[in-house]
N, C-alpha and C positions, 0 to 999 in steps of 0.2 A: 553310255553304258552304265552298270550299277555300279557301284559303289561301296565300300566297305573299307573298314580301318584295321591296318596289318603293322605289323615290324618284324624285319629281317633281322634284329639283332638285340638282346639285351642291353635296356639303357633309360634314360630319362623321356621325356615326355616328346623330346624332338627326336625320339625313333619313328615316332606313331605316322603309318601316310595316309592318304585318304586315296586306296589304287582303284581302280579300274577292275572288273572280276565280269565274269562270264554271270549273265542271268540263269539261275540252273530252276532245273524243273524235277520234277516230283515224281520218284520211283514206286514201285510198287510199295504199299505202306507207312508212306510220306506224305508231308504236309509245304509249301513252300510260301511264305507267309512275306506278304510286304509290310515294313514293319514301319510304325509311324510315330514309334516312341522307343528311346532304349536308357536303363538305368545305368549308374556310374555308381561303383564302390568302391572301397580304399583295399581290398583286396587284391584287385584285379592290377595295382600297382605295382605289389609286391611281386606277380606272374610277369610283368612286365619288364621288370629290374632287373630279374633272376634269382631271386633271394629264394623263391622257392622250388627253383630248379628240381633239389632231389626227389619233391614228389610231386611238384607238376611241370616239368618239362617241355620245354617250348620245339614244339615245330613249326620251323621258319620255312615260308612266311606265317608268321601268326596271327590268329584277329585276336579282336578283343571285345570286351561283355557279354553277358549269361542272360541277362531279364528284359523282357521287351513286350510290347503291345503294337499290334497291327491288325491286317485284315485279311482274311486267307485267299492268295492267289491263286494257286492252284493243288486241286487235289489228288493224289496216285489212285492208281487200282485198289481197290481192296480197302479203302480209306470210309470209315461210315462213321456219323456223327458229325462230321462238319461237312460243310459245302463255300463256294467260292463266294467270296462276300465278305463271309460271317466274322467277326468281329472277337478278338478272340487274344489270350495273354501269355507267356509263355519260357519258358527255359533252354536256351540255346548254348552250351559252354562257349566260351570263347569266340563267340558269332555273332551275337546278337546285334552291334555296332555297324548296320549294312544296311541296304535297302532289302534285302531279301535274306530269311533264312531258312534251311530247310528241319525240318522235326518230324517227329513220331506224333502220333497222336496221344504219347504217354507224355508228353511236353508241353500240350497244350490246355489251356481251360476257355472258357467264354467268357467274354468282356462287359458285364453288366455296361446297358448303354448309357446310364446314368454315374458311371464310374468315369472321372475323364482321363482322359489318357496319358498323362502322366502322370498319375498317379495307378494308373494299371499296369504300366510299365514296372513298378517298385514290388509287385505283388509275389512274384515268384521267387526273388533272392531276399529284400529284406524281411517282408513280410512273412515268408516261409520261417523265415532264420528267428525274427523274434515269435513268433509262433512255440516252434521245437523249444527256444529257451527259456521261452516260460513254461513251457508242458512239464521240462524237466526238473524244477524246482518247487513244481504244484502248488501255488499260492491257494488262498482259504480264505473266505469270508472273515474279515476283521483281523488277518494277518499283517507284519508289514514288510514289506521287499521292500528292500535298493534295488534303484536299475543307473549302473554308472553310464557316465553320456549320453544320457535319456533323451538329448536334442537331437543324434545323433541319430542317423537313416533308420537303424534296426532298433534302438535305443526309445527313439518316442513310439516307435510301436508297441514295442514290448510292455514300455509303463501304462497304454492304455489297456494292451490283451491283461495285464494284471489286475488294473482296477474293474475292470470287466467281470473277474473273478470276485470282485467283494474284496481288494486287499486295501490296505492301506500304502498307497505307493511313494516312494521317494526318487528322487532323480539327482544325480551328480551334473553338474552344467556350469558353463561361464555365466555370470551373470547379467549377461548379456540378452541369455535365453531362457530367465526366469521367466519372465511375463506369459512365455510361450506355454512353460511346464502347467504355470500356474492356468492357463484357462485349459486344458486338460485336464485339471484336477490332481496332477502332481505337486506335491511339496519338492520345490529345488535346494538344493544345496551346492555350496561351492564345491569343486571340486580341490587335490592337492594339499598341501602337507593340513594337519589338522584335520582330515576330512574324519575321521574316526569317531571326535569328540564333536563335532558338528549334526553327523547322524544319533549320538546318546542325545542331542539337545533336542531333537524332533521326535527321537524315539525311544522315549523313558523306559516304553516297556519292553526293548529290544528289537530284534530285526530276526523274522523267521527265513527270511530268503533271500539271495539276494543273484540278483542277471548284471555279470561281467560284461559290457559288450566292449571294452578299449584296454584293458590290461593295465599296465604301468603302477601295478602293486592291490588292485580291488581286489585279488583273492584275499590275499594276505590279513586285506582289511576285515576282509567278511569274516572269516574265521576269525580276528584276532576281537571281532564285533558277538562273538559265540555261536556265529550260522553255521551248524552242520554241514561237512561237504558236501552231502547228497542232497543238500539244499542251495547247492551253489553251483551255477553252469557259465563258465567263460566261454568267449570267445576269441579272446587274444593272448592268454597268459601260458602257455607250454610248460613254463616251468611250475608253474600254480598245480595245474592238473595231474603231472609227476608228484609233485610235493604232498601233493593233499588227496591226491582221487578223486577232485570235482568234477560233474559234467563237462561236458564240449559238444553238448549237440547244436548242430545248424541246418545248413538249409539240405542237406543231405537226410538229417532226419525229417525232413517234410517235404519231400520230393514227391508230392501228389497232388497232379488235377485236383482231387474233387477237393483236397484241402486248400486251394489255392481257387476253385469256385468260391468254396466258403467264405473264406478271407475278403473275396473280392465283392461280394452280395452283403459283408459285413462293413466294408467299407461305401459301399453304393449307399449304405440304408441310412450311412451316420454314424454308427455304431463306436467309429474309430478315425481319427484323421489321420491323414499323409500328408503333411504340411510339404511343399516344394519350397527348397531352398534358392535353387536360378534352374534355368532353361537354358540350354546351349543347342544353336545349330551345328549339324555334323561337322562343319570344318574349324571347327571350335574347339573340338577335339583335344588340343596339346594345353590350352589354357585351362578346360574346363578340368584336365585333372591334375593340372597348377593349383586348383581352388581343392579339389578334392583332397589334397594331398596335405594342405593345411589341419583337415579334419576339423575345421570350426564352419558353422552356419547351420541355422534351425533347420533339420526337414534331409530331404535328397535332390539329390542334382542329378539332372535329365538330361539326355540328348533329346531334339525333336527332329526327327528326320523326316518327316513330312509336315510342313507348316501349316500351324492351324486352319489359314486359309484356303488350305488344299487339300483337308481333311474332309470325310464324303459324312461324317458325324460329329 
């Protein structure tokens, strides 16, 4: 039978099961996609834990992952643009972590075949999410952005959609993951205490923007750096965004196919890399977000649920 990753109860990694689920199939207006790659984010931990209960609330049994790449298994009535096959990327809430999920055709995009698959996998949540966060901070030809945790899933994307824009980019990182920033064409820095006077040392002539993706005082920095709030969009800091009225767009502001086409035809061409950090088989599941939970390692970490060698591309 298929397969999918649930928990009955808030808690650590050894809630997570790998049950047994009915193969379901495609209503009118539905897509049901077998999926052969699905993303892991440090988000979906927090869902997991209960920390963010009051505003997303688990219904147990609950799955788990949002972003996945497969191949469409079957299609409903009234379903036009895809057909069974076809090769295709997508946003599932709390689903995607299965052999099978079902979508709207407002949830899917097409899989450049030259895009591989785990890396199309990453295209609809971080992708999306570094997208929005740099739309909202609008970098400029010869400007220069921070992007703190720039190694980090959403983080190296963001620094490259920046320098894409003509910016001068910088990246916060262990340096561990210099070398990586550096052949992307980021300037790295350490991250932690002194980070403030680290970026004056690279960026003499200031910092016009700067993309939060980890929290842990970057707003503060930004601003105390002289970036305008509305040149400044978090993604972890809550209290930053009360405090100061910076951005917080994510992948809610880029919840679109065709911008998640784009993304992913920009990724196919070269344009931008998706460095993968490790590959986990589905029953890997409780370790693989042992490692995620760390929040260190170049790139993103992927489940494969259908093994390469059983992939039909």
């Amino acid at each position: 039978m298929p397969k999918a990753v649930k928990f009955w109860n808030y808690g650590g990694p050894e809630v997570l099961q790998l049950a047994e689920v009915e193969r379901p199939h495609a209503a009118p207006g539905t897509i049901v996609v077998e999926v052969v790659t699905a993303a892991l984010n440090p988000g979906e931990i927090g869902i997991r834990e209960g920390r963010f209960h009051a505003m997303w609330p688990a219904t147990f049994p609950e799955g788990q992952g949002n972003d996945f790449a497969g191949y469409v298994a079957e299609v409903g009535p009234g379903v036009e643009g895809f057909a069974v096959g076809d090769s295709v990327l997508g946003f599932a809430p709390r689903a995607a972590q299965a052999n099978f999920v079902v979508v709207g055709t407002d949830a899917l995009a097409p899989k450049p075949a030259s895009l591989s698959w785990e890396a199309a996998a990453t295209i609809a949540g971080v992708g999306a999410t570094a997208w929005a966060a740099v739309e909202a901070v609008r970098p400029g030809p010869g400007e220069t952005v921070v992007v703190s945790a720039a190694a980090g899933g959403v983080g190296v994307i963001a620094a490259q959609l920046a320098g894409l824009r003509g910016a001068y980019v910088i990246g916060t990182a262990g340096e561990k993951n210099f070398a990586l920033l550096r052949s992307l064409g980021v300037t790295p820095v350490q991250y932690g205490a002194g980070l403030a006077d680290r970026i004056r040392a690279v960026a003499p002539s200031g910092v016009d923007a700067y993309v939060d993706t980890f929290g842990d005082g970057n707003v503060d920095v930004a601003v105390g750096l002289g970036v305008e709030p509305d040149r400044i969009n978090t993604l972890a800091d809550g209290a930053g965004i009360r405090k100061y009225g910076v951005h917080s767009d994510a992948q809610e502001e880029a919840a679109s196919p065709a911008l998640w086409a784009t993304l992913a035809a920009m990724a196919a061409e070269g344009l931008f890399t998706i460095p993968i950090a490790q590959v986990y088989p589905l029953e890997e599941i409780r370790q693989a977000y042992r490692d995620v939970a760390t929040r260190h390692g170049g790139g993103k970490r992927v489940l494969s649920i259908i093994a390469p060698d059983e992939r039909r591309e």
